[in-house]
C-alpha positions in Angstrom: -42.5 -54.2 22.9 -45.4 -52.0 23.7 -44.7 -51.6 27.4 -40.9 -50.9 26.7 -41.5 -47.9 24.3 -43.4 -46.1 27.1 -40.8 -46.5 29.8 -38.5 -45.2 27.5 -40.3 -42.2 26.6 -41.1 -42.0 30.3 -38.0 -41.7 31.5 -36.8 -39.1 28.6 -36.1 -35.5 29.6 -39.9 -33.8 29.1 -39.9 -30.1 27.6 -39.6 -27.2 29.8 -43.4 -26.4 29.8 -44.0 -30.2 30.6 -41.8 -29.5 33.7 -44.4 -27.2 35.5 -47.0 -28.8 37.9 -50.4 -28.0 36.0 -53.3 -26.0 37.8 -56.1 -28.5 36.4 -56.8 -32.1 35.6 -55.5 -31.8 31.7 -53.2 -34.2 32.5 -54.2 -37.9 34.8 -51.2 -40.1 36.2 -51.0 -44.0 35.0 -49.0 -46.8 36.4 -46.7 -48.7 34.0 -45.8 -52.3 34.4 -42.9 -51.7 37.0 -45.1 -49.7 39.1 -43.8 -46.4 38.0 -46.1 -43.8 38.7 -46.0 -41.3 35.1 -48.2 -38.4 33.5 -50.0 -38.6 30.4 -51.2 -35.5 29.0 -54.3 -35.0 27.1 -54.2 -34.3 23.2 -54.3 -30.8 22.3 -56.3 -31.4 19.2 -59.3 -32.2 21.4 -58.4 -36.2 22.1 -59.8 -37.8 25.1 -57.6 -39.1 28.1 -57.8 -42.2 29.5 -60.6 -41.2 31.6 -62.4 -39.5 28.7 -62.5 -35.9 29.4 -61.3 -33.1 27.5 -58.4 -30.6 28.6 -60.2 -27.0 29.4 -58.8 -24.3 26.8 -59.1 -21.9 29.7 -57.3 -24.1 32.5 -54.1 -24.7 29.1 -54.1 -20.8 28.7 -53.7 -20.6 32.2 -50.9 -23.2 32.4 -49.0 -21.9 29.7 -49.4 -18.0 31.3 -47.6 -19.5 34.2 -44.7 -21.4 32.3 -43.9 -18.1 30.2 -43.2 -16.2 34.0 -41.1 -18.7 35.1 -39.0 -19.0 32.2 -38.5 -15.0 32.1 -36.9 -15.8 35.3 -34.7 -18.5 34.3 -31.0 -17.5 34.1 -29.2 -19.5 31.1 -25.8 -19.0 33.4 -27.7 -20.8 36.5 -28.8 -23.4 34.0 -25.0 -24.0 32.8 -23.2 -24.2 36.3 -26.1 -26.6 37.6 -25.5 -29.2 34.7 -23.8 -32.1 37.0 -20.3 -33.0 35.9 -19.3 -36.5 35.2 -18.7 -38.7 38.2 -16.7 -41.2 36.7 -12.9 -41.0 37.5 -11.9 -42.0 34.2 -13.3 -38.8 32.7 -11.2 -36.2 32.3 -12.5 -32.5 32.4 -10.6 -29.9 30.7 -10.4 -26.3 32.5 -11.7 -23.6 30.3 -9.6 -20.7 29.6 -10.0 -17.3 28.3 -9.2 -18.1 25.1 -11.8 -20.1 24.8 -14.2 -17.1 25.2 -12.9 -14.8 22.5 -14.0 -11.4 23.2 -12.4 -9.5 20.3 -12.1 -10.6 16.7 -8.4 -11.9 16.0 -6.4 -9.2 14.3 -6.2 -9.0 10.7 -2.7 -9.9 9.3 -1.3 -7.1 7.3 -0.4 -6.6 4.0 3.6 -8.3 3.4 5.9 -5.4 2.9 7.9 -7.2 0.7 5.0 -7.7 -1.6 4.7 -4.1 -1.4 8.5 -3.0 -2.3 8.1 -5.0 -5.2 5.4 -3.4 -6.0 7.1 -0.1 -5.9 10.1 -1.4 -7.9 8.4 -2.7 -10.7 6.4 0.0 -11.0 10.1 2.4 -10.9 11.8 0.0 -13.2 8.8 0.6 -15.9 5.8 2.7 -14.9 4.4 2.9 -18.5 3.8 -0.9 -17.9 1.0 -1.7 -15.1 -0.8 -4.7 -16.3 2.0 -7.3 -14.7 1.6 -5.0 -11.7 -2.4 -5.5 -11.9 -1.7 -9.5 -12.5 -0.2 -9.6 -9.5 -2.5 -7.8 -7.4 -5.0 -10.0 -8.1 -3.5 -12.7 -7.1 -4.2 -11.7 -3.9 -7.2 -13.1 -2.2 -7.9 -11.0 0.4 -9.9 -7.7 -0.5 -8.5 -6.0 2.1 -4.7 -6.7 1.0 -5.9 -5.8 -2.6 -6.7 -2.5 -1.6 -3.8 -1.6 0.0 -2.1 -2.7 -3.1 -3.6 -0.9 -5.6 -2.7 2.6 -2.7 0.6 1.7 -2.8 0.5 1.3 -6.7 -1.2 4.2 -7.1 1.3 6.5 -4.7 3.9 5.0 -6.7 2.3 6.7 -10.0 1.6 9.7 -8.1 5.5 10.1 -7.2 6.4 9.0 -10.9 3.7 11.4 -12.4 2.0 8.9 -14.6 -1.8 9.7 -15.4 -2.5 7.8 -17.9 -1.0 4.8 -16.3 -2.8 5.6 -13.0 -6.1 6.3 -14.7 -6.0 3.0 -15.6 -5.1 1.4 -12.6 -7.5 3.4 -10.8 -10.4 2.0 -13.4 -9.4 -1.6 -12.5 -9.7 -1.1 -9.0 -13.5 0.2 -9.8 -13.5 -2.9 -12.1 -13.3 -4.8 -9.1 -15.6 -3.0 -7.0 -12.8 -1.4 -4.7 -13.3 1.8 -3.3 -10.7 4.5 -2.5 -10.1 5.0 1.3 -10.2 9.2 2.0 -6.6 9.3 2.6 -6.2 7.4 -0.6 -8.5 10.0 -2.3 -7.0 12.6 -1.1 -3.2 12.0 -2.3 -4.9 11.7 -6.0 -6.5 14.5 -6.4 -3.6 16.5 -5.7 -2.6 16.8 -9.8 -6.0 18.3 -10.3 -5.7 20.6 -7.2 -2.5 21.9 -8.9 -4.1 22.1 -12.1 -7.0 24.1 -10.8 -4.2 27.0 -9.1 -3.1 27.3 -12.7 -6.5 27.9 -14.0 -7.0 30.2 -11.6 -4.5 32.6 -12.1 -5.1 32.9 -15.4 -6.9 35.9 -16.1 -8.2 35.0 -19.7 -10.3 32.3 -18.0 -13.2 32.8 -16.2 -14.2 29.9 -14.0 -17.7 30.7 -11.7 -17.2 26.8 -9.8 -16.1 26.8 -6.6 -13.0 24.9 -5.8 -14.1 21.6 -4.9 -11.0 20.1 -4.8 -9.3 22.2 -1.7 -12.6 21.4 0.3 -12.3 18.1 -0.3 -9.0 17.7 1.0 -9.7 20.1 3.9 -13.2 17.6 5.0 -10.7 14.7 4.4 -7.9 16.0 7.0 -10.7 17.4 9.2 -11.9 13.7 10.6 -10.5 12.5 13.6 -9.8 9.2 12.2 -7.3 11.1 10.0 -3.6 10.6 11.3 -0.8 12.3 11.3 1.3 9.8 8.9 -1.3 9.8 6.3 -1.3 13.8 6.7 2.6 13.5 6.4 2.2 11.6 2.9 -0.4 14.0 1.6 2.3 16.6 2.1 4.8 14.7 0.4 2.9 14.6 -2.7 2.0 18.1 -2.2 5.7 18.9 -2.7 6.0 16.8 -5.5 3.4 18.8 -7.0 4.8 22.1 -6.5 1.5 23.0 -4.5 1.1 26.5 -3.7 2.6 26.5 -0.1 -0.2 29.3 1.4 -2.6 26.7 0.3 -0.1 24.4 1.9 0.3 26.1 5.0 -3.6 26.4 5.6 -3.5 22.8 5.7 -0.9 22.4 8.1 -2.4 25.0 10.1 -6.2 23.8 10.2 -4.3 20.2 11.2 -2.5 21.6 13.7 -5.1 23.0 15.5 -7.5 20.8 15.4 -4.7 18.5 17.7 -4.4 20.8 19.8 -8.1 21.5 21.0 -7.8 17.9 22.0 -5.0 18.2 24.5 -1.3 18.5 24.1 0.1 17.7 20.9 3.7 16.3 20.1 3.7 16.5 16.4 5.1 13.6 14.5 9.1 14.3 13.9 8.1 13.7 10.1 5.8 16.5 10.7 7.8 19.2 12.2 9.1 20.9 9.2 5.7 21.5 8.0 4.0 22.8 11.3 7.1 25.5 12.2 7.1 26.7 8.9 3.0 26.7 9.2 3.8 28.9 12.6 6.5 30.8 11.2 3.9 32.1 8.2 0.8 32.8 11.2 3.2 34.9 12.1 4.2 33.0 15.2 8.1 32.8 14.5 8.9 32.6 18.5 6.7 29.9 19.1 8.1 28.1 15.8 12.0 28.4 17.0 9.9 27.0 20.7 9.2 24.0 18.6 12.7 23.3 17.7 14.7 24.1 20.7 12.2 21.7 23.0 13.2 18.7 20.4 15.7 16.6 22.1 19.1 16.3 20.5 19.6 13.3 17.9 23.0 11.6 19.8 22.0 8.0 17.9 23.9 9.5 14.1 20.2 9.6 12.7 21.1 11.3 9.8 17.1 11.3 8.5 16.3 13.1 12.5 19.2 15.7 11.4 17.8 16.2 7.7 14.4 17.3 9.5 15.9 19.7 11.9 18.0 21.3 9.1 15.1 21.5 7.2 13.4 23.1 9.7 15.4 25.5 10.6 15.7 26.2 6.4 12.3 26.8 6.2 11.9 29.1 9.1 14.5 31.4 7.4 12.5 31.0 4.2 9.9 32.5 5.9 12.0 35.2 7.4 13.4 36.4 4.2 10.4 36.6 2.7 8.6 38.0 5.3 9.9 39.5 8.5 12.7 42.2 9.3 16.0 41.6 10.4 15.7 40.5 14.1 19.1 39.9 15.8 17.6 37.6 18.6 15.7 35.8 16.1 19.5 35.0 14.7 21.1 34.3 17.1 18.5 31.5 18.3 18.3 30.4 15.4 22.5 29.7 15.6 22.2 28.7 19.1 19.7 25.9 17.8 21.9 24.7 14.9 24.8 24.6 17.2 22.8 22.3 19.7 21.2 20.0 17.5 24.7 19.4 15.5 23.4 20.3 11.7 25.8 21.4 9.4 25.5 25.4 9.5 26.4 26.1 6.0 23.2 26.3 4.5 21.5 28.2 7.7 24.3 30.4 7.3 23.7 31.0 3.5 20.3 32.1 4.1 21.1 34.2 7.0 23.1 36.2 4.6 20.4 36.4 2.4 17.5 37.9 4.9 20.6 40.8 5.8 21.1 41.4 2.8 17.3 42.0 1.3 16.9 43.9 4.2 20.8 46.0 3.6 21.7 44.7 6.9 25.9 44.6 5.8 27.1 45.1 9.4 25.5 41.5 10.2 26.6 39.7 7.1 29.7 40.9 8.3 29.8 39.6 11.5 28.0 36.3 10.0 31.4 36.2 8.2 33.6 37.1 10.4 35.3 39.7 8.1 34.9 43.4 8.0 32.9 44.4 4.6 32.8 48.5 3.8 29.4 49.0 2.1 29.7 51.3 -1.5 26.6 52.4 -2.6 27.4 52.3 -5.4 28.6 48.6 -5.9 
């Protein structure tokens, strides 16, 4: 029994510092009962070998020095392709793939957007009434898909103008630990950026803060991470708001041009209302009406692509009225564009009229009508 334990842990695979021929007689070679010649090596607790000497702590030091340079030398991908495959032809060696060798986490799955229109609809059948809406966002197990939840719960208050209902959904979501993403933060501040104009222009109060909230949205929009839908839904609920549109148009501006030092920018068709009527207000009407002229022409019946060329267009004349004299190229681009892009004139027209008239311009809302119109000074 004796004699088959040490062949067996003769023939075992030794460590790697065991592997290393030594540079002294620490170790003395012994033959078993099958004549096998092995190596026994001394205790390192100061035991005796066979023969009765002791290992030198100098020759081990020495030994071990040498081991720890070879192994900085070892490659681990040497040490893989040398392993020998199995010989036997009943084995059956599948082929690695690349799949196998995940170099990129797996994409996380989305938040359902059915979950999230129901969100929205229960919320627009009775937004006084966010608890079942809470319930259900619970319910969800990922923390990830319950923060998107609670932003589209809490855009859906914003539109509805609910705060004490949002107030409360917002101190859930701190009950829970969630914290608001910026663009999140952002779109909710927006009724207190509102409120704050209104403070401010009334002259009975004197308020020595600084305005917090526009610098805060102005850092937000200011990161590069920031994109241009999220900008897009900020000035949605900007609108909603009745938000001051200088304010407004310094955001669009400062946005704007922080795309462009990056290269050429293509604003988002969601976005092009905002940015011409931003140019329009710099004071840069031709390169505004550039904007819409190098849009392609909607030939699909896109009746939302149409909306935000007519809407363009309307704000530009805005602009105009409120702004700039009476500029017959400026008008008749402006009809050349309508005409190309197939929006319904009537409205264009309408505020055409309007900018000749402010500025007593009757000859051109004549020919805007088509009929001959005497002016009376004193009609």
């Amino acid at each position: 029994m004796l004699k088959l334990t040490k062949n067996v842990l003769t023939q075992t695979r030794k460590p790697l510092f065991l592997a290393f021929p030594r540079t002294s007689g620490t170790a003395q070679q012994s033959t078993n009962s099958r004549g096998e010649r092995t190596e026994e090596a001394d205790s390192l607790d100061g035991g005796a070998s066979s023969q009765g000497k002791t290992a030198s702590i100098t020759d081990f030091h020495e030994y071990i020095r040498s081991a720890v340079e070879h192994t900085a030398k070892f490659k681990p991908e040497v040490a893989r392709k040398s392993r020998p495959r199995p010989t036997s032809s009943r084995s059956h060696t599948r082929v690695p793939t690349p799949s196998d060798y995940p170099t990129t986490p797996p994409p996380r799955k989305a938040l359902d957007a059915k979950f999230c229109a129901q969100i929205v609809h229960q919320i627009a059948k009775n937004p006084d009434d966010i608890i079942p809406v809470i319930d259900e966002i619970e319910k969800l197990k990922s923390l990830d898909h319950r923060a998107r939840a609670y932003e589209v719960a809490s855009d859906e208050l914003l539109r509805q103008k609910r705060p004490r209902t949002h107030k409360l959904l917002l101190d859930r979501m701190a009950t829970e630990g969630i914290s608001m993403s910026k663009p999140m933060h952002a779109k909710v501040v927006v009724p207190s950026l509102k409120e704050q104009q209104r403070k401010a222009m009334d002259p009975s109060r004197k308020d020595t803060d600084p305005p917090r909230i526009p610098m805060l949205i102005h850092d937000i929009i200011s990161d590069s991470r920031y994109t241009e839908l999220q900008f897009a839904e900020l000035l949605r609920m900007m609108q909603i708001y009745n938000v001051d549109r200088g304010l407004v148009t310094k955001y669009v501006n400062h946005f704007r041009q922080l795309r462009e030092s990056q290269g050429p920018y293509e604003p988002l068709p969601a976005l092009i209302p905002a940015i011409v009527e931003g140019l329009a207000r710099d004071k840069e009407v031709d390169r505004a009406l550039t904007t819409l002229e190098n849009l392609i022409p909607e030939k699909s019946g896109d009746i939302w692509a149409l909306k935000r060329v007519e809407n363009a267009y309307i704000r530009i004349l805005h602009v105009l009225c409120e702004t700039h004299e009476w500029d017959l190229d400026i008008v008749e681009r402006v009809k050349r564009g309508v005409v190309r892009h197939g929006v319904n004139p009537q409205n264009t027209n309408r505020l055409l009229l309007s900018w000749a008239a402010r500025r007593e311009i009757y000859a051109s809302v004549a020919s805007i009508h088509g009929v001959q119109v005497q002016h009376r000074p004193g009609a």
